[in-house]
C-alpha positions in Angstrom: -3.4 14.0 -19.5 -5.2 15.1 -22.9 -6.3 18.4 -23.5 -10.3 17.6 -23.4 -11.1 20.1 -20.6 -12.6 17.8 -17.2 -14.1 19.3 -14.1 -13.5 16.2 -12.1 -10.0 14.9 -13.6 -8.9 11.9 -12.0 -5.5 13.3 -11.3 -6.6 15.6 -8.7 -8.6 12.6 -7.1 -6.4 9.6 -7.7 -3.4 8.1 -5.9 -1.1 10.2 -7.9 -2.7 13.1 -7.2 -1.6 16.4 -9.6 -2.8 19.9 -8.4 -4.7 22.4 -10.8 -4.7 19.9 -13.7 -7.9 20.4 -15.8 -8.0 18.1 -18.3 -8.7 14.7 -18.6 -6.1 11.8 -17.0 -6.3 8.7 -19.0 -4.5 5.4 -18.7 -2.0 4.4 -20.5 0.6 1.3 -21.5 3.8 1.9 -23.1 5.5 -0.7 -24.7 8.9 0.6 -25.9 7.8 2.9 -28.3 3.8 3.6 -28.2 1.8 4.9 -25.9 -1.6 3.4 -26.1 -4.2 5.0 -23.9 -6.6 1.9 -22.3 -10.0 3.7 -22.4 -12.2 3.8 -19.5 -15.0 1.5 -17.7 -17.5 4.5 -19.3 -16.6 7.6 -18.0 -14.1 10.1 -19.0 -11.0 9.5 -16.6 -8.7 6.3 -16.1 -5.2 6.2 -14.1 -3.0 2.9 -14.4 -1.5 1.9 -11.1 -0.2 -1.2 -11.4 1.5 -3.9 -14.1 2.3 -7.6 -13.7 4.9 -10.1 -15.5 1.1 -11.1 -17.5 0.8 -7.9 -19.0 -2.1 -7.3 -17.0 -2.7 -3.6 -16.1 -4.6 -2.6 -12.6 -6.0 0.6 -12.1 -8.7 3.1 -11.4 -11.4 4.4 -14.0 -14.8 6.4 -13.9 -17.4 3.9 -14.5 -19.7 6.6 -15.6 -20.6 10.5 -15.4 -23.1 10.5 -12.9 -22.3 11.5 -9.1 -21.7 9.0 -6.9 -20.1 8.0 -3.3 -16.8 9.3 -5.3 -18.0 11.7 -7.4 -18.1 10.8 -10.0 -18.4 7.1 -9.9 -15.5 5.2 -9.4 -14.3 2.1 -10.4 -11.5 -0.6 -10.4 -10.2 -2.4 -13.8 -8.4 -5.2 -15.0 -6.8 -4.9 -18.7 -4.5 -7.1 -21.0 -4.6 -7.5 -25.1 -7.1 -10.4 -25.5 -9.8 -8.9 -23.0 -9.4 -5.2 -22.8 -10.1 -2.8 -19.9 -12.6 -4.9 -17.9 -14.6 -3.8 -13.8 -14.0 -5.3 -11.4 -17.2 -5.0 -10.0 -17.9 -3.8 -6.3 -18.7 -4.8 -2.7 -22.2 -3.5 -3.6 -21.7 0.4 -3.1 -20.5 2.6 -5.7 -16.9 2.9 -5.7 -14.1 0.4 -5.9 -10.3 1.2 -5.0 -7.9 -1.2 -6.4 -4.6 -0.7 -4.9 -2.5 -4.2 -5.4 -2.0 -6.5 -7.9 -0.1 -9.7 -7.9 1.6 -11.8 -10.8 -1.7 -14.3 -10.4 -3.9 -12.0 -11.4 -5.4 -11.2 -7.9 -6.3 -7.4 -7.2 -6.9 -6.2 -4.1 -7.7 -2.8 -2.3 -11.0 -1.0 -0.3 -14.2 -0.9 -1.8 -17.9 0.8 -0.3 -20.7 -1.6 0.6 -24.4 -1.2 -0.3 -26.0 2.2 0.5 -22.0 3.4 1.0 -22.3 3.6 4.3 -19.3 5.5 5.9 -17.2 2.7 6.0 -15.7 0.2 3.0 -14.1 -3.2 3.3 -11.0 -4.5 2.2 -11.2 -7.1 -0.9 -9.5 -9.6 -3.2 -10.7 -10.0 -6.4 -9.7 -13.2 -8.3 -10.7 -14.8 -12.1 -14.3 -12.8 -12.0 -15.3 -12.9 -7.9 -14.5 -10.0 -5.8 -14.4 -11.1 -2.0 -15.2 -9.1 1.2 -12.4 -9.5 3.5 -14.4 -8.2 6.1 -14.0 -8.0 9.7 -17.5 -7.8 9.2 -17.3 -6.8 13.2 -15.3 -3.7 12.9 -15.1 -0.6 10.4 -13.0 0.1 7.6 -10.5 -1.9 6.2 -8.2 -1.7 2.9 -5.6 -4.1 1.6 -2.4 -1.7 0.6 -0.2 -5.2 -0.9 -0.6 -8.3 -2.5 2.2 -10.9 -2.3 2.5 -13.7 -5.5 1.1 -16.4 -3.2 -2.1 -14.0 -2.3 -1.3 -12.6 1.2 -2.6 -9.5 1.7 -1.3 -6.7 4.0 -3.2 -3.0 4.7 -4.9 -1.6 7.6 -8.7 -2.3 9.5 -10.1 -0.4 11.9 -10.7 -1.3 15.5 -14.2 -1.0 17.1 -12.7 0.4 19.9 -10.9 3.6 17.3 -8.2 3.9 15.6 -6.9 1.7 13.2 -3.7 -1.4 13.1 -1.6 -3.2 10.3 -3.2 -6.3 9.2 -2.4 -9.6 7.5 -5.0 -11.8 5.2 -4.5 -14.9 5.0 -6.7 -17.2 2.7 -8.4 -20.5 4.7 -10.2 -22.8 2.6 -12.3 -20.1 0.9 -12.3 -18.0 3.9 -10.0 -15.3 5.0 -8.5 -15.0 8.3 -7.1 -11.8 9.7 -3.7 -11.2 11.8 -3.9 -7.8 13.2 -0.2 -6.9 13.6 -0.1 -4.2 15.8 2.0 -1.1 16.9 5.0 -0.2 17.8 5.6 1.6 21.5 2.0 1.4 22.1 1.1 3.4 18.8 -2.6 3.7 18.7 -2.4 2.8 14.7 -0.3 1.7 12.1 -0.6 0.6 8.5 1.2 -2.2 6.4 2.2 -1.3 2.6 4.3 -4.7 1.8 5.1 -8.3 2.0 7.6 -10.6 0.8 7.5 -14.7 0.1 8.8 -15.0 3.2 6.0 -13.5 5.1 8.1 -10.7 6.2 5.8 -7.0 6.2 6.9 -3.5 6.3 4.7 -0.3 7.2 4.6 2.4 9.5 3.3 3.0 13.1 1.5 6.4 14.0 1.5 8.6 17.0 -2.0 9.5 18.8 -1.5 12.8 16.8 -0.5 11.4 13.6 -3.5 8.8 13.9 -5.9 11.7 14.4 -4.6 13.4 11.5 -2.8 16.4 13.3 0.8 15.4 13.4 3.9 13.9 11.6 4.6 11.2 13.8 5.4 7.6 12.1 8.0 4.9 12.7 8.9 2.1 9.8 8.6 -1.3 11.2 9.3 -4.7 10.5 6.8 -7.5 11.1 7.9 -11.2 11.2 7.8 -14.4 12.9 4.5 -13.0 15.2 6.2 -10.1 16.1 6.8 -6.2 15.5 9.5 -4.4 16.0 10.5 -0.8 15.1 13.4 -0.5 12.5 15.0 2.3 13.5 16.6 -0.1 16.2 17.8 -2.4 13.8 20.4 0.0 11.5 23.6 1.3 13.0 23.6 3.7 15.9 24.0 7.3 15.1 22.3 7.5 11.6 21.6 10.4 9.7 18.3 9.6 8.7 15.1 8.5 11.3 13.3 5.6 9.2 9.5 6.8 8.8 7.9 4.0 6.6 8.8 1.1 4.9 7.6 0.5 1.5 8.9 -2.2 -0.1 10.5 -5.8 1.3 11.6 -8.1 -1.6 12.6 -11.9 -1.2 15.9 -11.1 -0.2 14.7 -9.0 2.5 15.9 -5.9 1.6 13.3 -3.4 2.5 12.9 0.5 1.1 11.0 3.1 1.9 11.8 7.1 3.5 12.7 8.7 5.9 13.5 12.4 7.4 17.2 14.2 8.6 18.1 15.8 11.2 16.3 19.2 9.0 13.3 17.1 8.7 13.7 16.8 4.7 12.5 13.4 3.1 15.2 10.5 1.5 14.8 7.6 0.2 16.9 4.6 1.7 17.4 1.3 1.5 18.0 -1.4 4.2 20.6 -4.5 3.5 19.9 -7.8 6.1 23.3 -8.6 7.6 22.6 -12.0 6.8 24.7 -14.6 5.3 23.0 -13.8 1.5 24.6 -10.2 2.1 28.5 -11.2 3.2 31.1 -8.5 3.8 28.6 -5.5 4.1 29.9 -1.8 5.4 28.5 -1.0 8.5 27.6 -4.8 9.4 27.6 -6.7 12.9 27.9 -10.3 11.9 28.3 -11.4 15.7 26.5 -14.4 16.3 24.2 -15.2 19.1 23.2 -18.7 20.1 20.6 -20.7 18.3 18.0 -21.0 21.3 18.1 -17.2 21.4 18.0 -16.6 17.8 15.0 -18.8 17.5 12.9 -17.0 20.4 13.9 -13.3 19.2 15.1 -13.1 15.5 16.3 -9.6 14.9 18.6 -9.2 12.4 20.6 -5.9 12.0 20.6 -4.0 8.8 23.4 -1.7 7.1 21.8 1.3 5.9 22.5 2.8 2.3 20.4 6.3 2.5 20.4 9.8 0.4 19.4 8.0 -2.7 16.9 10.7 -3.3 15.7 14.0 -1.5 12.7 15.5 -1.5 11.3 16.2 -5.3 9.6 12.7 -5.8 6.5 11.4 -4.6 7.1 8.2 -2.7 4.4 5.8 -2.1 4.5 6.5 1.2 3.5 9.9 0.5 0.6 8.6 -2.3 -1.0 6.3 -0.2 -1.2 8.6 3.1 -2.9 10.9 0.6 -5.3 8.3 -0.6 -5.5 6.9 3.6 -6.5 10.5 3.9 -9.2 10.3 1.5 -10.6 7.7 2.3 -10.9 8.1 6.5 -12.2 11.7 5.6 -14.8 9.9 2.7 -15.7 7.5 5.4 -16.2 10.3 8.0 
């Protein structure tokens, strides 16, 4: 944040969102010593969310002053030393949210359609073309990860209500969608996260949490066409009830938060009792027979958890806020 005072700062509005600031929020790229701010597409806020092993930069700017779907207008850029802070461009409507950015370049997120009507589609935007994702049959949709081959994870909404987890996959030049479903008949669910192996992580919601009046998610596991609720995975008797997982790298490990038994927040990470994690506390290394490890993979996990409590905003916590935003924008 400067000190320019801002009666719209992108702080308050952005992923990251900071109460009672009132100043401007500007991007920024720091590169051992300096701290360069990046400009903005033309208005007077930018926020950086993302950076890849390029040096590109991925984040959110106001494209100009005037009031718009987002008030003020808002839009999605793309940075790096030889080009500088470029848009993205939209689906058509006014606003663009870039939420994912991959080591090709590729940024993906949620962005309105012409007129912004109540409801924006999830996109990929690759070397100058920004792609509708659609379903153009159903309601919202938002990609919430990228992996480095171009899958693409998030949410869509069903045309019956509610909303499920879904997976993009790229066809020829057309995209084909995977919706992943819920865990014990959750009405919705959302995926933040995949790994080269094709393995997701997200949450699944309660009827109440779905509907915005509750606190009711479980961290799951997608994989191999199926779902399946983590918290039945980890040793019996934990401490912590897994709420959402964040992160999966290519080693499987997955992290993401939880709650106690006083329903504060920690951080934890899940270790695959696999063979590429020998001799792990808390382990069960029995093996089951091929056929049946073939029809229903579901490997345990020791669970390393208390890493943090409370004080920091996870991502988790970020993008329910912006999930927030954006069901009560499209409402």
């Amino acid at each position: 944040m400067n000190t320019i005072p801002d009666a719209n700062p992108l702080a308050v509005f952005s992923v990251f969102p900071i109460a009672f600031q009132t100043t401007q929020t500007r991007a920024f790229l720091w590169d051992g010593s300096v701290m360069q701010d990046l400009g903005t597409l033309g208005g007077t806020d930018a926020v950086a969310l993302a950076i890849n092993e390029r040096g590109q930069v991925m984040g959110l700017s106001y494209s100009s002053t005037q009031p718009g779907a987002c008030n003020p207008t808002l839009g999605t850029f793309i940075w790096d030393h030889t080009n500088g802070m470029r848009n993205i461009g939209t689906l058509g409507g006014t606003c663009t949210f870039g939420l994912a950015l991959n080591n090709r370049g590729q940024i993906a997120g949620n962005s309105n359609l012409k007129g912004d009507p109540c409801c924006g589609h999830a996109f990929v935007w690759e070397d100058g073309v920004i792609q509708d994702l659609g379903p153009l049959d159903a309601g919202c949709a938002s990609v919430l990860g990228l992996s480095q081959s171009g899958e693409a994870v998030g949410f869509w909404c069903l045309p019956t209500g509610g909303y499920h987890a879904a997976l993009w996959t790229k066809v020829g030049q057309s995209w084909h969608i995977t919706d992943l479903g819920t865990t014990d008949n959750d009405p919705c669910s959302n995926a933040f996260d995949i790994n080269a192996q094709g393995q997701i992580v997200g949450g699944s919601q309660s009827l109440a949490e779905c509907q915005g009046e509750g606190d009711s998610t479980t961290a799951f596991l997608w994989e191999h066409g199926s779902i399946v609720d983590l918290n039945t995975l980890i040793p019996p008797g934990s401490a912590v009830y897994l709420v959402e997982g964040n992160v999966i790298n290519d080693k499987g490990e997955i992290a993401g938060y939880g709650v106690d038994a006083n329903g504060n927040n920690h951080a934890f990470l899940l270790i695959p009792c696999d063979s590429n994690h020998p001799d792990k506390e808390g382990c069960d290394y029995s093996e089951v027979d091929a056929a049946t490890a073939a029809a229903l993979y579901r490997p345990s996990f020791a669970v390393d958890s208390a890493v943090v409590s409370q004080p920091v905003l996870s991502r988790a916590s970020a993008m329910a806020r912006l999930r927030s935003l954006m069901m009560k924008r499209m409402h």
